[in-house]
C-alpha positions as CSV (number, residue, x, y, z in Angstrom):
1,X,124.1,195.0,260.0
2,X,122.7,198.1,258.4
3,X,123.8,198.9,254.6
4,X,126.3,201.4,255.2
5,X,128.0,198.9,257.7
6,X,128.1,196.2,255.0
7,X,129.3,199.0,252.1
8,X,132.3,199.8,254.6
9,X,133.5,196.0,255.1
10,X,133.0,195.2,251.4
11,X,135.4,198.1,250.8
12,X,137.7,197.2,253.5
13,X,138.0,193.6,252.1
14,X,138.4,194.8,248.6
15,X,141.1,197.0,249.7
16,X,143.1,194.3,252.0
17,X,143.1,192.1,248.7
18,X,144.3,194.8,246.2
19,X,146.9,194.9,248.9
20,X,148.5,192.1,248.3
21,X,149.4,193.1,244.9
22,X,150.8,196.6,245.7
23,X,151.0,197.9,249.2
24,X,149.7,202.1,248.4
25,X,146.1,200.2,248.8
26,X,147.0,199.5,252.4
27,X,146.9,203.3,253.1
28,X,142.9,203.1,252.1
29,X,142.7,200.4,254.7
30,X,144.2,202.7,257.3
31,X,142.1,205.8,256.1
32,X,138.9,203.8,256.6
33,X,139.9,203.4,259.7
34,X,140.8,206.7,260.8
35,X,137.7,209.0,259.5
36,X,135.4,206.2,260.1
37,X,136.3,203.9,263.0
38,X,133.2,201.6,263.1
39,X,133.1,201.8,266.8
40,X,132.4,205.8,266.8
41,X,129.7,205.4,264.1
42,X,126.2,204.9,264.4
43,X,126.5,202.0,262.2
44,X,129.0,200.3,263.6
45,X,126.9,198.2,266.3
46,X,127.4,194.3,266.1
47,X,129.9,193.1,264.3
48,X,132.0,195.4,263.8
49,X,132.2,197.0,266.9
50,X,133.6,193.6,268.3
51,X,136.6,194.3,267.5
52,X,136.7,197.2,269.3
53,X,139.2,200.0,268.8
54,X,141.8,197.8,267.3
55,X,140.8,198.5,263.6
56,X,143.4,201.0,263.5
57,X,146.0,198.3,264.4
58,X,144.6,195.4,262.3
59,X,144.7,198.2,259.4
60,X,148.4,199.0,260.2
61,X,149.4,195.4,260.2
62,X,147.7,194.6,256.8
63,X,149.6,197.9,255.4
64,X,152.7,196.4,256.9
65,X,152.3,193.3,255.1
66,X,151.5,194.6,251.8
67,X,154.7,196.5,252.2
68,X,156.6,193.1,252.9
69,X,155.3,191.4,249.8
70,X,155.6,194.4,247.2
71,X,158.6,193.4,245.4
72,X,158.1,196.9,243.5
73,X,161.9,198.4,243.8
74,X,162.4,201.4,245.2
75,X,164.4,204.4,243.7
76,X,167.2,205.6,245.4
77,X,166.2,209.3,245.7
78,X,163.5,207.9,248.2
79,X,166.2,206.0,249.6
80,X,168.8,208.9,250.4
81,X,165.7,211.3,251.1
82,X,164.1,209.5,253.6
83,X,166.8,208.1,256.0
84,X,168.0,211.7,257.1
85,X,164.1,212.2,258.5
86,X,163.4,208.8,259.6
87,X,166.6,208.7,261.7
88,X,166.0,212.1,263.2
89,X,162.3,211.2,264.1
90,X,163.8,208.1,265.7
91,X,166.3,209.8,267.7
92,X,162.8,212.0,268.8
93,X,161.4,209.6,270.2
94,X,164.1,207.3,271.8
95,X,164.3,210.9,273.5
96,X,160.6,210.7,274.5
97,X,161.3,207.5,276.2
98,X,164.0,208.6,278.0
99,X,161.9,211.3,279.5
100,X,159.1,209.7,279.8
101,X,160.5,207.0,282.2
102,X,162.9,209.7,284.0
103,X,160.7,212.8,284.4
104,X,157.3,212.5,283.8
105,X,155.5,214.2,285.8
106,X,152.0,212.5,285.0
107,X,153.3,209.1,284.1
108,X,149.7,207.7,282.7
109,X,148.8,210.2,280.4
110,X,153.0,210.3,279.3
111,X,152.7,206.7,279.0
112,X,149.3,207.4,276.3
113,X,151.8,209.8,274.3
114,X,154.4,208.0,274.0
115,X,152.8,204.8,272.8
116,X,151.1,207.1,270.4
117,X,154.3,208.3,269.4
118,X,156.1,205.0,268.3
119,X,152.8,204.2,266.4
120,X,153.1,207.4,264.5
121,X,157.0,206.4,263.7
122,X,156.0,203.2,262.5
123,X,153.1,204.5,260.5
124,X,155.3,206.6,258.8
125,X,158.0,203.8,258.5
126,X,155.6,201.9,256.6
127,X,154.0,205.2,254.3
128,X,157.2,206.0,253.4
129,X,158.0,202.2,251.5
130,X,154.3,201.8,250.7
131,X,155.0,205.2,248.3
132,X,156.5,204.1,245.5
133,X,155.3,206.1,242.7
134,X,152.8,208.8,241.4
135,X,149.8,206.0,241.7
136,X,150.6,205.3,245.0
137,X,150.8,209.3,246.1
138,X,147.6,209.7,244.4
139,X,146.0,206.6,246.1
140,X,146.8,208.1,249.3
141,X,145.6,211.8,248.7
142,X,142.4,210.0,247.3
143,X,142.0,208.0,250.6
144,X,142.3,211.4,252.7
145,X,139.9,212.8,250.1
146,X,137.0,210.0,250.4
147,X,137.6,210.7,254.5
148,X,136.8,214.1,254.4
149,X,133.7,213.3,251.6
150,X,132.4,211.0,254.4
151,X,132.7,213.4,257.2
152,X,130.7,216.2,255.0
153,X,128.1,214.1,254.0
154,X,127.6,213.0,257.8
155,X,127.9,216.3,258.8
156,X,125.3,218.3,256.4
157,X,123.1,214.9,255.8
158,X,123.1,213.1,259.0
159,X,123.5,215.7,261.5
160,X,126.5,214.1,263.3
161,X,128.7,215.6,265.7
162,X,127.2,217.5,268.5
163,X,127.1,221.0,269.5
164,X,129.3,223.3,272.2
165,X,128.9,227.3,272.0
166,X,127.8,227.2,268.7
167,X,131.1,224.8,267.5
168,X,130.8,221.5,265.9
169,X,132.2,219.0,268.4
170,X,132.8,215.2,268.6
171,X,133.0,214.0,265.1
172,X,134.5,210.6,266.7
173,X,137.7,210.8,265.4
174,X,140.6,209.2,267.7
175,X,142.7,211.9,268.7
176,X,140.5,214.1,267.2
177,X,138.4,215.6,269.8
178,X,138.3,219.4,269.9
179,X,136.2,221.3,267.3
180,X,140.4,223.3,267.0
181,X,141.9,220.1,266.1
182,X,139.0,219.0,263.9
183,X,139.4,222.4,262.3
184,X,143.3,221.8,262.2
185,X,143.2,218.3,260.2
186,X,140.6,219.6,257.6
187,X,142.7,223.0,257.1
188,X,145.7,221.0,256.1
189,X,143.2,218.6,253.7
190,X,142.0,221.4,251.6
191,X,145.1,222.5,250.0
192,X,146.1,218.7,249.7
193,X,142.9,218.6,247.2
194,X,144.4,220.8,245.1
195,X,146.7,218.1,244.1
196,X,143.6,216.3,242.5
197,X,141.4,219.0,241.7
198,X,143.9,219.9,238.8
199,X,144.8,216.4,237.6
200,X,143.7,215.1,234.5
201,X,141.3,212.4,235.8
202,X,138.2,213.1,236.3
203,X,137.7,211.4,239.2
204,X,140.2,213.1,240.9
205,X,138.8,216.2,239.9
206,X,135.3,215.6,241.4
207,X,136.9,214.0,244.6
208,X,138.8,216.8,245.2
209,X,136.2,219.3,244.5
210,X,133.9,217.0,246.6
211,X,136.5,216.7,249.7
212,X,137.6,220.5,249.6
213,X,134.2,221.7,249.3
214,X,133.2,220.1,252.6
215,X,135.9,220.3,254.6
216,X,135.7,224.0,254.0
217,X,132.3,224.0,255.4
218,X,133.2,221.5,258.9
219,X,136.2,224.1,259.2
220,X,134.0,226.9,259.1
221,X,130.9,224.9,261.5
222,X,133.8,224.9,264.1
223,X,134.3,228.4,264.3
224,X,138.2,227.9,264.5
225,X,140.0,231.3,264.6
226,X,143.4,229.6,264.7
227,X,142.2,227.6,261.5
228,X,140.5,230.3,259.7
229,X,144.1,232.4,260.2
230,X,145.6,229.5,258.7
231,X,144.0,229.2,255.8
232,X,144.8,232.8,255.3
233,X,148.2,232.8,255.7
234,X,148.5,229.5,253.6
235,X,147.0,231.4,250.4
236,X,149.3,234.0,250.7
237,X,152.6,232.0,251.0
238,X,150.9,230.2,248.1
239,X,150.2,233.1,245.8
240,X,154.0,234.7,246.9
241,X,156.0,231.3,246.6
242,X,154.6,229.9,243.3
243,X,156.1,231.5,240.1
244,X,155.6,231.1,236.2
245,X,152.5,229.2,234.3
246,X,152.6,227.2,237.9
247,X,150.4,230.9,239.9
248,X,147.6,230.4,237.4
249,X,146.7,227.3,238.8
250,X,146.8,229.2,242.4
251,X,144.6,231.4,241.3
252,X,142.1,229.4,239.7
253,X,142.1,227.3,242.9
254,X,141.5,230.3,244.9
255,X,138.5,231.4,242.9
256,X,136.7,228.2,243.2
257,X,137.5,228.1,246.9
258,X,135.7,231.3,247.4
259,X,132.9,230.3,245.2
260,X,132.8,227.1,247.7
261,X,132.8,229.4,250.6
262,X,130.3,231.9,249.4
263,X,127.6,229.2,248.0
264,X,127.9,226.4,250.2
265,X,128.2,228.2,253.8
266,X,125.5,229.8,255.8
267,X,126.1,233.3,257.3
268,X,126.0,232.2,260.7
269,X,129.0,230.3,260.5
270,X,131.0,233.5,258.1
271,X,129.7,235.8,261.0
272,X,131.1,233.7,263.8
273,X,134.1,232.7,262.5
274,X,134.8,236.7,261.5
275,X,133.5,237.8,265.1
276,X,136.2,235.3,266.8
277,X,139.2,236.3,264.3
278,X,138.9,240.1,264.7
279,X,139.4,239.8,268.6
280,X,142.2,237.5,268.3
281,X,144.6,240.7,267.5
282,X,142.4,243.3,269.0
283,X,143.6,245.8,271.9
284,X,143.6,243.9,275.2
285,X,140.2,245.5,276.3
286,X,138.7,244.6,273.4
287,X,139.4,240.7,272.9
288,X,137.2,238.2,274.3
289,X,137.8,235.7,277.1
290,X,139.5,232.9,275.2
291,X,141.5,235.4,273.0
292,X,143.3,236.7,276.4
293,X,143.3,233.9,278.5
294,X,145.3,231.9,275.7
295,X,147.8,234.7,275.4
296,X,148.3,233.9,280.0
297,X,148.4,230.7,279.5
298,X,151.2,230.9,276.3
299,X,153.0,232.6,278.8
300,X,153.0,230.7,282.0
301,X,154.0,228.1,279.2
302,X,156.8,229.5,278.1
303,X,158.0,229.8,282.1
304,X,156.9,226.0,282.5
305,X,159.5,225.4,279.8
306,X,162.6,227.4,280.9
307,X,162.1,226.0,284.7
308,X,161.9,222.3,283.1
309,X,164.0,222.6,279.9
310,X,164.2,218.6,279.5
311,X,160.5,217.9,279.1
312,X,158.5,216.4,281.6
313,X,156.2,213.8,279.8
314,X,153.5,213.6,277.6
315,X,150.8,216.9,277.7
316,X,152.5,217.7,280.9
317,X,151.3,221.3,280.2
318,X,148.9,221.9,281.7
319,X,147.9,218.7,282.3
320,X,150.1,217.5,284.7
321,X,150.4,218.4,288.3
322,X,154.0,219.9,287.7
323,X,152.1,222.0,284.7
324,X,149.0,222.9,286.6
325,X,151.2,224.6,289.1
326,X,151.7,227.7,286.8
327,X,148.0,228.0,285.8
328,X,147.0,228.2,289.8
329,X,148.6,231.9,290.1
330,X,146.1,233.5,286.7
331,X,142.8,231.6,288.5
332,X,142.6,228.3,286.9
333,X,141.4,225.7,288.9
334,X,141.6,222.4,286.6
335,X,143.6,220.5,284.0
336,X,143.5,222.1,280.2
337,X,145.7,222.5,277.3
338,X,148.2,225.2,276.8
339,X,146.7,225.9,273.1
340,X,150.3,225.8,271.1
341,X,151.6,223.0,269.9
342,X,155.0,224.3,269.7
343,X,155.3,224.8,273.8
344,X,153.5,221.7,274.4
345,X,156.0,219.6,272.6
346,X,159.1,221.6,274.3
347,X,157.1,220.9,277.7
348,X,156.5,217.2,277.4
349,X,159.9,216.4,275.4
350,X,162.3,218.9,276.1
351,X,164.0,221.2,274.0
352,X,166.3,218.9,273.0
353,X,162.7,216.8,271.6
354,X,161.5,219.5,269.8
355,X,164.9,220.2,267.9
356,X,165.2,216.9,266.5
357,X,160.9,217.4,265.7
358,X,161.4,220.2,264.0
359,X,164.5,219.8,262.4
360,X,163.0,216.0,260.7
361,X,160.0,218.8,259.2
362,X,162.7,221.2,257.7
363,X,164.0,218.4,256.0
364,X,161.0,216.9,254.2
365,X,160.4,220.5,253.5
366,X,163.6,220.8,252.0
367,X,163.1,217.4,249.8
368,X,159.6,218.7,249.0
369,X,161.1,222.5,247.6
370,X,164.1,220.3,245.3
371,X,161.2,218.1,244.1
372,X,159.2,221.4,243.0
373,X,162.5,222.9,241.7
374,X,163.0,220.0,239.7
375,X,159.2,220.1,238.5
376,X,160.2,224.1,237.4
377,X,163.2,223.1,235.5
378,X,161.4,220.2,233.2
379,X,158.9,222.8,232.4
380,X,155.9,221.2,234.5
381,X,153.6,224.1,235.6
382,X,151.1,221.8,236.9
383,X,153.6,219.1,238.9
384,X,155.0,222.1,240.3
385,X,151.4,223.7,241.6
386,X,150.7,219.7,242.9
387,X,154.1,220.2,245.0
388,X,152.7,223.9,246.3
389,X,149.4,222.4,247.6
390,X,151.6,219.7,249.7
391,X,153.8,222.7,250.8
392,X,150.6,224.3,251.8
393,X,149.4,221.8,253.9
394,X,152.7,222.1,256.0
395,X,151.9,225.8,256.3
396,X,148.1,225.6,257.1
397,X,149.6,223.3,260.6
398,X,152.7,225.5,261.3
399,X,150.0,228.7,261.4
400,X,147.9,226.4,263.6
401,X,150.0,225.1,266.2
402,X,150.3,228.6,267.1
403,X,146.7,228.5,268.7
404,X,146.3,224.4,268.9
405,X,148.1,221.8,270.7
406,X,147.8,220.2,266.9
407,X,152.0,219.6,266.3
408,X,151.9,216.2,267.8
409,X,149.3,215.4,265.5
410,X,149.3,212.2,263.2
411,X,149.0,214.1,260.3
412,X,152.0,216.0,260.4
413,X,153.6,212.2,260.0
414,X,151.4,212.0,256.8
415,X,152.8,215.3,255.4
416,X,156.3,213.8,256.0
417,X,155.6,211.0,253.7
418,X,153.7,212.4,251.1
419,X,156.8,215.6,251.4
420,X,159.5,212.7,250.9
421,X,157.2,210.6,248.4
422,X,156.9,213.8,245.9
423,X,160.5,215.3,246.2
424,X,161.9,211.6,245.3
425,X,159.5,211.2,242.5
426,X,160.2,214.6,240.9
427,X,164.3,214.0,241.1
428,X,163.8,210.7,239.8
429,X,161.6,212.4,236.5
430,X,164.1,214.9,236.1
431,X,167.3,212.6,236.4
432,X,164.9,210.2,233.8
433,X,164.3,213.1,231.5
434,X,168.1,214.5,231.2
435,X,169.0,210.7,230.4
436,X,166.8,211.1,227.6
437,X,167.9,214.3,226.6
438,X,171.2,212.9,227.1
439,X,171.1,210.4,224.7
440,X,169.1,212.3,221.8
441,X,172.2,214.6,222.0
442,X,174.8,212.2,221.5
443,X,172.7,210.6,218.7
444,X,172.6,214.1,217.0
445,X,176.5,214.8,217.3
446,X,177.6,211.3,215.4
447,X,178.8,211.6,212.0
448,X,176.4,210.4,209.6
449,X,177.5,207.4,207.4
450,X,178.8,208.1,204.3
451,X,176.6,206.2,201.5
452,X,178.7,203.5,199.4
453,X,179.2,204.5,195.8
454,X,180.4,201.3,193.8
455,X,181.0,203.0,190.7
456,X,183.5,205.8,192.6
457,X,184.9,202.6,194.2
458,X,185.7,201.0,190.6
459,X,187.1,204.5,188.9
460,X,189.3,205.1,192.0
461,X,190.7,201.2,192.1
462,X,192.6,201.5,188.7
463,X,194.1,205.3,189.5
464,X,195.6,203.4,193.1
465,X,197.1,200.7,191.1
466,X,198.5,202.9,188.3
467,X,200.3,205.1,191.7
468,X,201.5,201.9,192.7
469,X,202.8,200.5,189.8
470,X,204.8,204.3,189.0
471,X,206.2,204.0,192.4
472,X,207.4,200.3,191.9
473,X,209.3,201.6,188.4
474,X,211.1,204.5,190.1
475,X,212.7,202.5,193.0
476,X,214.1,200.3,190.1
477,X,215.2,202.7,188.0
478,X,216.9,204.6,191.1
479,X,218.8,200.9,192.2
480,X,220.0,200.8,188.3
481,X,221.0,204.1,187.4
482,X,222.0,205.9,190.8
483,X,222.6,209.5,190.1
C-alpha cells in the first residue's frame, strides 16, 4: 500500500468515527469517495480496490447512519423548507419509473439512470437531515473544497487525466467523464469557494483560495466554451443581484479570481478557450464544426421531444435507437449526446419529468433568496455574499446545461441541500435575533421601581390617621346634630 493510499483510509476512518458523534462528517466520507474513488487512482491497487466500486455506497450507508444516531434536533424552518422540494423530487422520479418501465426505448441504459436517480434522491434525503447548522454547511463546502484541492494537485503535479484535441479528459470521476462535464462540476465549485474564502477562519480562507485557484485552472485545461460562458454570466448576475456593503465582497472576489486566472494559467489554455468561445455566437460560416453541429442536433432534439412528449427513458436522446433516428437525416452515423441538459431530461422523462425537476430547483432557489433577504435585514453583508456564491453556483449549471447534458448531474442535488440548509439557517438567525430584540424592548418599556423612602413613609402615616380620625368626628357630629 503506497503512502497516499494509507493517508486516504486513515482519513476515511477518522471521518466514519467523528460520524458517530454528528452526522455533517459523513458528507467527508462521501466526498472522498466521489473526487477520489480508490479504484480510478493510481494508488488504489490492493486493498482498496477490493472493494471495487462500492465505496460510494459503503460511504452513503455510513452517512445514513450517522444521520440515525444524531439526536441533534432539527429547526422547523428546515423542516417546512425542505418537504415542498423533497416531495416534488419524489414525485420526479416515481415519474421516471413509470416511464422507464412503459416507454423506454433503450431499456439498459434507462435502467442505469434511473438507479442513479433514486441514489441521487436518497443522497439528498440524507444531506438535507445531516445539515443541521452553520458547522455542518461549512463541513460540507470544505469536503467539496479538499476534492477539488486533490484534483489540482493531481492535475498540475502528477500529470493525471489524459489528453483529447488538446482537452483534459478522464479525470476518473464516476459520472464524470467528458472534459464539458468535468468543466461543468468545477464551474459550479468556484463560486461555492467564495463562501469560505471570506469567512473568518483561516483555514477556510486558504482552502478556498487553494480549491478555487485550481479548479479555475482544470476548467480552463478543458477548453469548455459552455463553461467558460458560464462563468461569465455567473459574475454578472453576481455583480447585478448583490446590493449594499454585501457587492464589495463580489468585487474583491472578482479581483483575486482574475489574479488566479492571469498568474496561474498558461496562454495556451486562455488562447483555446477564447478561440472556441468566439465561434460559439459567430455567423454560421464562421463557427466551427462542433459550434454548428450542436445547434442540428439541439434541433432534431427539440423534434425528438414534441413527437415523444412523455419521455422515453434514460439518455434516450441520442442514445437510443428511437433518438438516433433523428440524427440519421443531418449525417450521423452513431450514438452521442444531444449537448443540453434541459432537452435530454424532457426526452428521457417527459415533460411532465422536467416540470416537477425544475420546479423542486425554483423552490430551493426561492428558500435560498428569503435566507439572503433575511441575512440583508439583520445587517450581515458578509452572510448575505456567502448566500450569493450558493446562488451562483445554481447559475454557473443553468448557463451550462445549455451546451452540456450536465442537469441530471449529482451536483445539482448537492445545490438543493446546501440552497435548503442556508435559507433555514438564515430564518432561524433572524427569527433568533427579533426574539432578542423583542425582549430588550419590553425590558425598556416597564416602569422603573420606585425606590422606598422610610422617612416619607413615617411623615405621611400620621397625616392619613389625622384624615381618618376628622372623618370619624364629622359622621358623629352629623348623627347628633342633623341640620
Amino acid at each position: 500500500m503506497s503512502l497516499t493510499a494509507l493517508l486516504w483510509a486513515i482519513l476515511f476512518c477518522t471521518f466514519t468515527v467523528l460520524t458517530l458523534r454528528r452526522a455533517s462528517w459523513g458528507i467527508l466520507v462521501y466526498m472522498m469517495t466521489f473526487f477520489a474513488l480508490p479504484t480510478q487512482r493510481w494508488w488504489g491497487a490492493g486493498v482498496l480496490s477490493s472493494i471495487g466500486a462500492r465505496w460510494s455506497l459503503l460511504a452513503a450507508c455510513i452517512l445514513c447512519v450517522g444521520v440515525i444516531l444524531d439526536s441533534r434536533p432539527r429547526s422547523e424552518a428546515a423542516t417546512r423548507f425542505a418537504r415542498p422540494v423533497l416531495w416534488l423530487l419524489i414525485l420526479y422520479a416515481l415519474n421516471a419509473t413509470a416511464v422507464h418501465f412503459l416507454a423506454a426505448s433503450h431499456p439498459e441504459t434507462s435502467w442505469e439512470g434511473l438507479v442513479m436517480l433514486w441514489k441521487q434522491l436518497g443522497l439528498l434525503l440524507l444531506l438535507v437531515h445531516a445539515l443541521r447548522d452553520e458547522f455542518d454547511l461549512r463541513l460540507f463546502l470544505l469536503g467539496i473544497a479538499g476534492g477539488a484541492i486533490y484534483l489540482g494537485f493531481e492535475v498540475i503535479v502528477h500529470g493525471a487525466g489524459g489528453s483529447h484535441q488538446g482537452r483534459l479528459v478522464k479525470l476518473g470521476i464516476q459520472g464524470v467523464g467528458t472534459a464539458d462535464l468535468l468543466a461543468a462540476l468545477l464551474c459550479m465549485v468556484m463560486p461555492l469557494m467564495g463562501y469560505l474564502v471570506f469567512r473568518p477562519n483561516p483555514l477556510d480562507r486558504v482552502a478556498g483560495a487553494l480549491a478555487g485557484g485550481l479548479s479555475m485552472e482544470i476548467v480552463l485545461r478543458c477548453v469548455s466554451r459552455g463553461a467558460f460562458l458560464s462563468l461569465c454570466v455567473a459574475l454578472a448576475w453576481m455583480v447585478a443581484q448583490t446590493r449594499g456593503q454585501a457587492r464589495r465582497y463580489v468585487l474583491i472576489g472578482t479581483l483575486l479570481a482574475a489574479t488566479a486566472v492571469l498568474t496561474t494559467s498558461s496562454g495556451e489554455f486562455l488562447n483555446s478557450i477564447y478561440e472556441r468561445f468566439a465561434t460559439t455566437f459567430a455567423a454560421e460560416q464562421e463557427r466551427d464544426q462542433a459550434a454548428a453541429g450542436r445547434i442540428r442536433f439541439w434541433i432534431q432534439g427539440l423534434k425528438f421531444v414534441s413527437d415523444y412528449p412523455f419521455g422515453n427513458g434514460s439518455e434516450a436522446a441520442f442514445e437510443s435507437d428511437r433518438g438516433f433516428a433523428y440524427i440519421i437525416p443531418i449525417g450521423w452515423d452513431r450514438y452521442r449526446a444531444v449537448h443540453n441538459g434541459y432537452i435530454d431530461v424532457a426526452a428521457s422523462w417527459g415533460v411532465q419529468g422536467f416540470a416537477l425537476y425544475c420546479l423542486a430547483i425554483l423552490i430551493a432557489w426561492r428558500q435560498l433568496r428569503r435566507g439572503i433577504s433575511a441575512a440583508h435585514a439583520r445587517g450581515d453583508p458578509r452572510t448575505a455574499f456567502q448566500g450569493s456564491c450558493i446562488e451562483t453556483a445554481l447559475i454557473t449549471q443553468l448557463v451550462a446545461s445549455m451546451f452540456l447534458s450536465n442537469f441530471r448531474g449529482e451536483w445539482f442535488f448537492w445545490w438543493m441541500a446546501m440552497a435548503i440548509s442556508y435559507g433555514s439557517l438564515q430564518l432561524d438567525a433572524e427569527a433568533a435575533s427579533q426574539t432578542e430584540e423583542f425582549a430588550e424592548s419590553e425590558a425598556g418599556e416597564q416602569p422603573a421601581a420606585e425606590e422606598f423612602d422610610p422617612e416619607e413613609f413615617e411623615s405621611e402615616e400620621p397625616e392619613s390617621e389625622a384624615l381618618a380620625s376628622r372623618d370619624k368626628a364629622s359622621i358623629v357630629k352629623d348623627r347628633l346634630c342633623p341640620s
